[in-house]
N, CA, C and O atoms as CSV, one atom per row, in Angstrom:
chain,resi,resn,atom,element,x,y,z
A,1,UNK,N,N,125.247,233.408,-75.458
A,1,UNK,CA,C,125.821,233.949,-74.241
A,1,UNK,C,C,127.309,233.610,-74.173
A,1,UNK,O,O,127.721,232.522,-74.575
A,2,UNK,N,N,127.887,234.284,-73.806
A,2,UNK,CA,C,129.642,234.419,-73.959
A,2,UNK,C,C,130.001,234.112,-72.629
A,2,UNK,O,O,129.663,234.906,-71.751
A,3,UNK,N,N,130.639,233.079,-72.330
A,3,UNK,CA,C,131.640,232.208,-71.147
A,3,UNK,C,C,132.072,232.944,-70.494
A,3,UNK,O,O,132.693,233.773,-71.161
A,4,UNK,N,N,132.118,233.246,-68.874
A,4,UNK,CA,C,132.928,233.348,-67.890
A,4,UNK,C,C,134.045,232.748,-67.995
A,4,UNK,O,O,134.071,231.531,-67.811
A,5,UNK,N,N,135.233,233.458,-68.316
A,5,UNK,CA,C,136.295,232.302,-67.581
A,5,UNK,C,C,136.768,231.391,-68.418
A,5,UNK,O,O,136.117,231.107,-69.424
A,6,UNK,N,N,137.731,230.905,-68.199
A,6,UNK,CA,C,138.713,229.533,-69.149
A,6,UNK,C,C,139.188,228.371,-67.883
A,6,UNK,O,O,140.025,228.600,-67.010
A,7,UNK,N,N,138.669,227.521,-68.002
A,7,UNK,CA,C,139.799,226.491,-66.947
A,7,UNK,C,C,140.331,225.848,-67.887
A,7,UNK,O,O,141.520,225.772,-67.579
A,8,UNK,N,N,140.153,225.292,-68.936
A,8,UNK,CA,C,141.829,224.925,-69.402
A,8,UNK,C,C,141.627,223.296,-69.523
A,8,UNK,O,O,140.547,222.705,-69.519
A,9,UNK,N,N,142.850,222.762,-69.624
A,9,UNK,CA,C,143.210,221.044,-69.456
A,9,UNK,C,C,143.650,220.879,-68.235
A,9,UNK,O,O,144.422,221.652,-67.667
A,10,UNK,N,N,143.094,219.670,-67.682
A,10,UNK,CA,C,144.028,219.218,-66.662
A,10,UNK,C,C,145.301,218.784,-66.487
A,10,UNK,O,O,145.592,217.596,-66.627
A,11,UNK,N,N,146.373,219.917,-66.092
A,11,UNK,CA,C,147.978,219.343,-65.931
A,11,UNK,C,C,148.288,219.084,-64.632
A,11,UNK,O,O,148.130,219.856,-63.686
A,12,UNK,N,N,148.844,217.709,-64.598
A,12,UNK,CA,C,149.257,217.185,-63.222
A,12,UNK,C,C,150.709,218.183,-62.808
A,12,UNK,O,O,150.996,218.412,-61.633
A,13,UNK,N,N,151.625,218.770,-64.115
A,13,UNK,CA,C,152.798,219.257,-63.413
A,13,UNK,C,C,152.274,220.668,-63.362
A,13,UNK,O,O,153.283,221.368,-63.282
A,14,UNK,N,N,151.248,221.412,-63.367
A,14,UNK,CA,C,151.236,222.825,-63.285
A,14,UNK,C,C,150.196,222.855,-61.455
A,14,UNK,O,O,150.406,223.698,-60.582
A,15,UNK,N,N,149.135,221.684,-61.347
A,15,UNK,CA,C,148.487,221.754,-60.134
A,15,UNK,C,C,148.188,220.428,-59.859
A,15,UNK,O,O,148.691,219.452,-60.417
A,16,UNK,N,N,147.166,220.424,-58.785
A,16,UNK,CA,C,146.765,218.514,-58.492
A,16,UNK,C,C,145.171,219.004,-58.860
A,16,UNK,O,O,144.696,220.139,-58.826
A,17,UNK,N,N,144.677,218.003,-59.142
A,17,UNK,CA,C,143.360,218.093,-59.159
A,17,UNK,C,C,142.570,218.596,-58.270
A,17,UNK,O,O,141.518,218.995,-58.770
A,18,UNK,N,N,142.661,218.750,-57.045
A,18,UNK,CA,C,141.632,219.178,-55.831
A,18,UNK,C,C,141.380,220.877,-56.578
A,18,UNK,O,O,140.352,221.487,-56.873
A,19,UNK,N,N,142.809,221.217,-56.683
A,19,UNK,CA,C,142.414,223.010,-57.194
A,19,UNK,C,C,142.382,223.029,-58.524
A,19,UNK,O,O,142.620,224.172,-58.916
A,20,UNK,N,N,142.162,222.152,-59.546
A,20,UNK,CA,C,141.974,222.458,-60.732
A,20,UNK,C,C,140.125,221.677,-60.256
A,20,UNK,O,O,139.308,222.242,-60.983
A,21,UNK,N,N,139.613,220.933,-59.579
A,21,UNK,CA,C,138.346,220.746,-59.144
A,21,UNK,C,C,137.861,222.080,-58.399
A,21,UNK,O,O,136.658,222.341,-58.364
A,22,UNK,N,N,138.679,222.805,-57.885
A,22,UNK,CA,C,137.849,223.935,-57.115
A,22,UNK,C,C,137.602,224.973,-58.528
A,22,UNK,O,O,136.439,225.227,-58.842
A,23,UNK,N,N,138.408,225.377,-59.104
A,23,UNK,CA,C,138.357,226.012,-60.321
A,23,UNK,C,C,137.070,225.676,-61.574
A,23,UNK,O,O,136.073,226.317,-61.905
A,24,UNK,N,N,137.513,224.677,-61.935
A,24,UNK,CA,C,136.498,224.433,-62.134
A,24,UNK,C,C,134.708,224.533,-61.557
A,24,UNK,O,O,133.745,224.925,-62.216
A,25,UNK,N,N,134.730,224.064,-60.226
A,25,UNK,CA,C,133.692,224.371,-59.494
A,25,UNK,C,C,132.933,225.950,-59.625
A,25,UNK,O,O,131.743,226.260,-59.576
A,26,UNK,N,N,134.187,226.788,-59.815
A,26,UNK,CA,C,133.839,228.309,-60.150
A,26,UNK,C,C,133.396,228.951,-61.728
A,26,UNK,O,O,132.815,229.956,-62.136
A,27,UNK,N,N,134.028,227.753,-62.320
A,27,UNK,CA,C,133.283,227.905,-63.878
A,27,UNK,C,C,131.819,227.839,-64.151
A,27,UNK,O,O,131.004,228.629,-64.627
A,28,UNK,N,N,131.760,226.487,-63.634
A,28,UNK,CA,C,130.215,226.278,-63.470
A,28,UNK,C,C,129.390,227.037,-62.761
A,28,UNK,O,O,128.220,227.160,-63.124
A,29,UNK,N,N,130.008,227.848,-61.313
A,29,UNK,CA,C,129.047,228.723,-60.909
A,29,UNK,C,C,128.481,229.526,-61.602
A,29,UNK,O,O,127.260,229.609,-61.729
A,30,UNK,N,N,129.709,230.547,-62.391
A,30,UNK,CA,C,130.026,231.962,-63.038
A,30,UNK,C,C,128.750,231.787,-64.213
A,30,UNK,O,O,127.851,232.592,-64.455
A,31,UNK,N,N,129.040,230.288,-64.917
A,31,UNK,CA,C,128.369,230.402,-65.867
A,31,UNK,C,C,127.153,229.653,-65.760
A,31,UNK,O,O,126.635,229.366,-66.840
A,32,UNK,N,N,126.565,229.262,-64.709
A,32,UNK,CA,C,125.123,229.184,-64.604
A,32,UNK,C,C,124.948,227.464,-65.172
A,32,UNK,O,O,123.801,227.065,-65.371
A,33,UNK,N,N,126.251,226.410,-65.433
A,33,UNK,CA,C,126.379,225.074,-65.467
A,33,UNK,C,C,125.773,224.632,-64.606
A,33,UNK,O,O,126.128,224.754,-63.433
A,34,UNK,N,N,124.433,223.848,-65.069
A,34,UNK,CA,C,123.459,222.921,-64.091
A,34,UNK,C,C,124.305,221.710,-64.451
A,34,UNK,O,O,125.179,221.485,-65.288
A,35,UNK,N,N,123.515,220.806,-63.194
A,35,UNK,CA,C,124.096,220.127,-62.687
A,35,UNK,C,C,124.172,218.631,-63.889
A,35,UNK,O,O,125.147,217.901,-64.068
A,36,UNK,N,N,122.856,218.544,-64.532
A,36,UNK,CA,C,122.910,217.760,-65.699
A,36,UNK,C,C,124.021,217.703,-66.646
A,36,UNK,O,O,124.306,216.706,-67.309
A,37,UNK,N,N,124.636,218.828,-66.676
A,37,UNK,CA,C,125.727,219.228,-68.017
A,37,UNK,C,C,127.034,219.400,-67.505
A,37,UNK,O,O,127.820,219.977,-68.256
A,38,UNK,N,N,127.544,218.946,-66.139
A,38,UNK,CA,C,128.763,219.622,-66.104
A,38,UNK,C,C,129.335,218.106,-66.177
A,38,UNK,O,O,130.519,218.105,-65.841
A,39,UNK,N,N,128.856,216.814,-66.513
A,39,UNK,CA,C,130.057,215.896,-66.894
A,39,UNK,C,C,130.278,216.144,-68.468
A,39,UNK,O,O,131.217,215.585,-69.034
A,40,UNK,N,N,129.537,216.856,-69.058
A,40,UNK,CA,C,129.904,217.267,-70.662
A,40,UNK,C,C,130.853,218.191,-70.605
A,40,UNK,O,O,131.837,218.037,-71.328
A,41,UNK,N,N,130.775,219.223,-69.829
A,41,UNK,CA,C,131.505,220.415,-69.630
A,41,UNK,C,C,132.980,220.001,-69.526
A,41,UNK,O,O,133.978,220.241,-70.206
A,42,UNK,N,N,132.700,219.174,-68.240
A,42,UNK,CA,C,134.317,218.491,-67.565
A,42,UNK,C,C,135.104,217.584,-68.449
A,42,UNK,O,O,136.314,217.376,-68.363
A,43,UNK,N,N,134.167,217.006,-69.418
A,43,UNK,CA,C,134.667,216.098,-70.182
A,43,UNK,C,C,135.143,216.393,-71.453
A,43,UNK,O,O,135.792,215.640,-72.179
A,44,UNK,N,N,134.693,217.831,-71.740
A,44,UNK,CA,C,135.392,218.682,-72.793
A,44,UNK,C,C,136.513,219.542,-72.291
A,44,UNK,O,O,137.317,220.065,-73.063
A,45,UNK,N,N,136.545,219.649,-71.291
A,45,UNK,CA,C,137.685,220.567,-70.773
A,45,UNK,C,C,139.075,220.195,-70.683
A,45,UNK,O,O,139.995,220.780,-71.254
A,46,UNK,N,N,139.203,218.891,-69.712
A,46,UNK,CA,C,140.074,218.049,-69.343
A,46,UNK,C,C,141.238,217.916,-70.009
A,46,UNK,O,O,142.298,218.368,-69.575
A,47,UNK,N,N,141.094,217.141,-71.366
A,47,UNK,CA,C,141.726,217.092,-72.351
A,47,UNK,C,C,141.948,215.785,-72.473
A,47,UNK,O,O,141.534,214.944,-71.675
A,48,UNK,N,N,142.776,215.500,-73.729
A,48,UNK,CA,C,142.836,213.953,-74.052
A,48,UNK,C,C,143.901,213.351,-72.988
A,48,UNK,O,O,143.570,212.209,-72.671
A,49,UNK,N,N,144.795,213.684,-72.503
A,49,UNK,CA,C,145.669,212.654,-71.157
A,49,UNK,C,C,144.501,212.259,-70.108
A,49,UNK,O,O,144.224,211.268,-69.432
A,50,UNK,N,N,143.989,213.484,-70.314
A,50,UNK,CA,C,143.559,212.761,-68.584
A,50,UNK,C,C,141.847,212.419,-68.821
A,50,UNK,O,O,141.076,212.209,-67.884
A,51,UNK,N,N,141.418,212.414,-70.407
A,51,UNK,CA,C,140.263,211.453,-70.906
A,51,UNK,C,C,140.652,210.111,-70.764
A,51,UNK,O,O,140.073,209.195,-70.180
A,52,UNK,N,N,141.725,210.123,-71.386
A,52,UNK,CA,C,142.382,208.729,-71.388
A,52,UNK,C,C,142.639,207.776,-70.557
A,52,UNK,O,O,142.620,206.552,-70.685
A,53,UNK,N,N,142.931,208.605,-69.509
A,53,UNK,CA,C,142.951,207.954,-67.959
A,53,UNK,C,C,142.142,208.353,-67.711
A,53,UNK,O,O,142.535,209.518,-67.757
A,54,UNK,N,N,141.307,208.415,-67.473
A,54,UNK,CA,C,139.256,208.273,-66.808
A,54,UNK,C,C,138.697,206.883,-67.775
A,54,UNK,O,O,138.343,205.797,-67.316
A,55,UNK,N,N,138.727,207.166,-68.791
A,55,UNK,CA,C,138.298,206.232,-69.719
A,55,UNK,C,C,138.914,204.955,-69.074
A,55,UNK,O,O,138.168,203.993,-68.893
A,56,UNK,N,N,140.392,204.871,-68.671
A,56,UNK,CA,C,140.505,203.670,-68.746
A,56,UNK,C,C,140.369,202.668,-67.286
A,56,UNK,O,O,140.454,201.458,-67.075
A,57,UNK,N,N,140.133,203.786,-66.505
A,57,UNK,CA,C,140.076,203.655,-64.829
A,57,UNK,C,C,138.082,202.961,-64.863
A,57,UNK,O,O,137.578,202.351,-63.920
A,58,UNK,N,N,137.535,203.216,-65.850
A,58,UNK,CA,C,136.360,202.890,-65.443
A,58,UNK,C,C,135.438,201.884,-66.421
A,58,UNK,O,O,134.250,201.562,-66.381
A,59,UNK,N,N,136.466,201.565,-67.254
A,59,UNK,CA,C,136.316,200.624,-68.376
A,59,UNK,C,C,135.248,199.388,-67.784
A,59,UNK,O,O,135.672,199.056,-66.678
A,60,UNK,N,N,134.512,198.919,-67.999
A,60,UNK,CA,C,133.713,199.059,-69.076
A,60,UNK,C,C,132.617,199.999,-69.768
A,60,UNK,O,O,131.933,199.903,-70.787
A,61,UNK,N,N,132.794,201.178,-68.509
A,61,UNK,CA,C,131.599,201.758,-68.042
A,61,UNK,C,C,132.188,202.737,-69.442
A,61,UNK,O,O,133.055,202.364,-70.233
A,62,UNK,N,N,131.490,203.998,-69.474
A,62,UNK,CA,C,131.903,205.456,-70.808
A,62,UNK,C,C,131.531,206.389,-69.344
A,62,UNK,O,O,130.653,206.459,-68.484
A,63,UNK,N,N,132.905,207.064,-69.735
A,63,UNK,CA,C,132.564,208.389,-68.770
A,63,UNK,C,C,131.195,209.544,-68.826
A,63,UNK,O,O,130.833,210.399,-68.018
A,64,UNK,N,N,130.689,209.151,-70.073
A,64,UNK,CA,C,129.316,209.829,-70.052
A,64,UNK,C,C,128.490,209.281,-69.355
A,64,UNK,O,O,127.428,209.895,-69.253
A,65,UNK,N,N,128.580,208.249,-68.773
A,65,UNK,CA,C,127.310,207.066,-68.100
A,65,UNK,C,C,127.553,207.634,-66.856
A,65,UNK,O,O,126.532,207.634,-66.168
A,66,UNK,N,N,128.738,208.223,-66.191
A,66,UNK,CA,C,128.922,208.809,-64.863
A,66,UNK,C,C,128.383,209.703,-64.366
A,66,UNK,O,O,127.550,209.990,-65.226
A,67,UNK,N,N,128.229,210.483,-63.446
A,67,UNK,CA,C,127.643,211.286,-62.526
A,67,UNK,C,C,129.570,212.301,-62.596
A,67,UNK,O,O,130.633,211.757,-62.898
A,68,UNK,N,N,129.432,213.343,-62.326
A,68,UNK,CA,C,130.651,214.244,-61.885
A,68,UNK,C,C,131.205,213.811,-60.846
A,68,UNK,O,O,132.413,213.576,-60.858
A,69,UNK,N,N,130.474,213.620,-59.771
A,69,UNK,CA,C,131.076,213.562,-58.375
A,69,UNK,C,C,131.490,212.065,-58.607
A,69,UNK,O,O,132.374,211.714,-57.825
A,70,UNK,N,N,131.059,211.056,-59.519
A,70,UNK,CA,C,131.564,209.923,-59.438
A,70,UNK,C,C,133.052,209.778,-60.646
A,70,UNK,O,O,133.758,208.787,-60.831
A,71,UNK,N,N,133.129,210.925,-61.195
A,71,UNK,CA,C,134.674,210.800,-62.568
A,71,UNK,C,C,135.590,211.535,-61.435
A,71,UNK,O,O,136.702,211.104,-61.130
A,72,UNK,N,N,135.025,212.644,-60.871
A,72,UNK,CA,C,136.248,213.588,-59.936
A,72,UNK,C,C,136.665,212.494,-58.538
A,72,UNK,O,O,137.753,212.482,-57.962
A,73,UNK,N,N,135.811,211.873,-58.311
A,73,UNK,CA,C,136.294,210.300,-57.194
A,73,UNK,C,C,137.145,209.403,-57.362
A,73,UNK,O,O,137.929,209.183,-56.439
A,74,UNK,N,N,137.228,208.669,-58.530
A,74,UNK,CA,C,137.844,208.113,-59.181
A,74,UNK,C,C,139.238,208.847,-59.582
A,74,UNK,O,O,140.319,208.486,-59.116
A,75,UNK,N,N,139.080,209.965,-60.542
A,75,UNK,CA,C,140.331,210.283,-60.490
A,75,UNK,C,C,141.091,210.488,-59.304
A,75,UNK,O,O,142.092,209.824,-59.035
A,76,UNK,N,N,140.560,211.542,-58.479
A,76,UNK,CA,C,141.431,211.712,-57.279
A,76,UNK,C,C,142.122,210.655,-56.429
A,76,UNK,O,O,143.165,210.822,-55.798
A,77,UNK,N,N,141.330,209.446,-56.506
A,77,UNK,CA,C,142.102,208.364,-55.928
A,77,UNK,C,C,143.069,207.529,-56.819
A,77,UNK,O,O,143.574,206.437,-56.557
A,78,UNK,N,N,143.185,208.170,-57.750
A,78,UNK,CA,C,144.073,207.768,-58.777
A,78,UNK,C,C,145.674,209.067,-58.919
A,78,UNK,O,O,146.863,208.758,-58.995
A,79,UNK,N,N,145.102,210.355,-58.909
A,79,UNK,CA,C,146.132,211.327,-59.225
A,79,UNK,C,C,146.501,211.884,-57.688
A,79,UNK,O,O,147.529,212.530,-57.487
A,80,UNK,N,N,145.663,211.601,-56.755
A,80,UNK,CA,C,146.387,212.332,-55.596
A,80,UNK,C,C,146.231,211.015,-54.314
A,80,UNK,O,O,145.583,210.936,-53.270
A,81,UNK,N,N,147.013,210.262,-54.903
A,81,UNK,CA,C,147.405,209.267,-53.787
A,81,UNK,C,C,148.892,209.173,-53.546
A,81,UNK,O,O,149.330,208.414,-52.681
């Protein structure tokens, strides 16, 4: 089955996260992303800057051990404070 849609990497100088989180949010609709798979999804998307900073905001933990709503929490209180 062929993808709805592109969201891309997360760039802090092109948007803030809240609307690259709403965007995203619409990927996963479009393409039928249950709820099990979208920290794989998000975590392939992102890109390596802002893996890097998740990774290191939650150290000791692996961002795969997270829940979504708990990596998009974290960041936001990190990129939009």
């Amino acid at each position: 089955m062929a993808l709805i849609g592109k969201v891309g990497e997360y760039d802090s100088s092109c948007e803030d996260l809240s609307s690259y989180e709403e965007r995203l949010e619409q990927f996963f609709l479009a393409n039928g992303v249950k709820t099990d798979r979208r920290v794989a999804v998000f975590l392939s998307v992102i890109g390596a800057k802002t893996y890097g900073l998740l990774k290191s905001l939650i150290m000791p933990d692996k961002p795969s051990e997270k829940t979504y709503d708990e990596l998009i929490t974290v960041l936001k209180k990190t990129l939009d404070s």
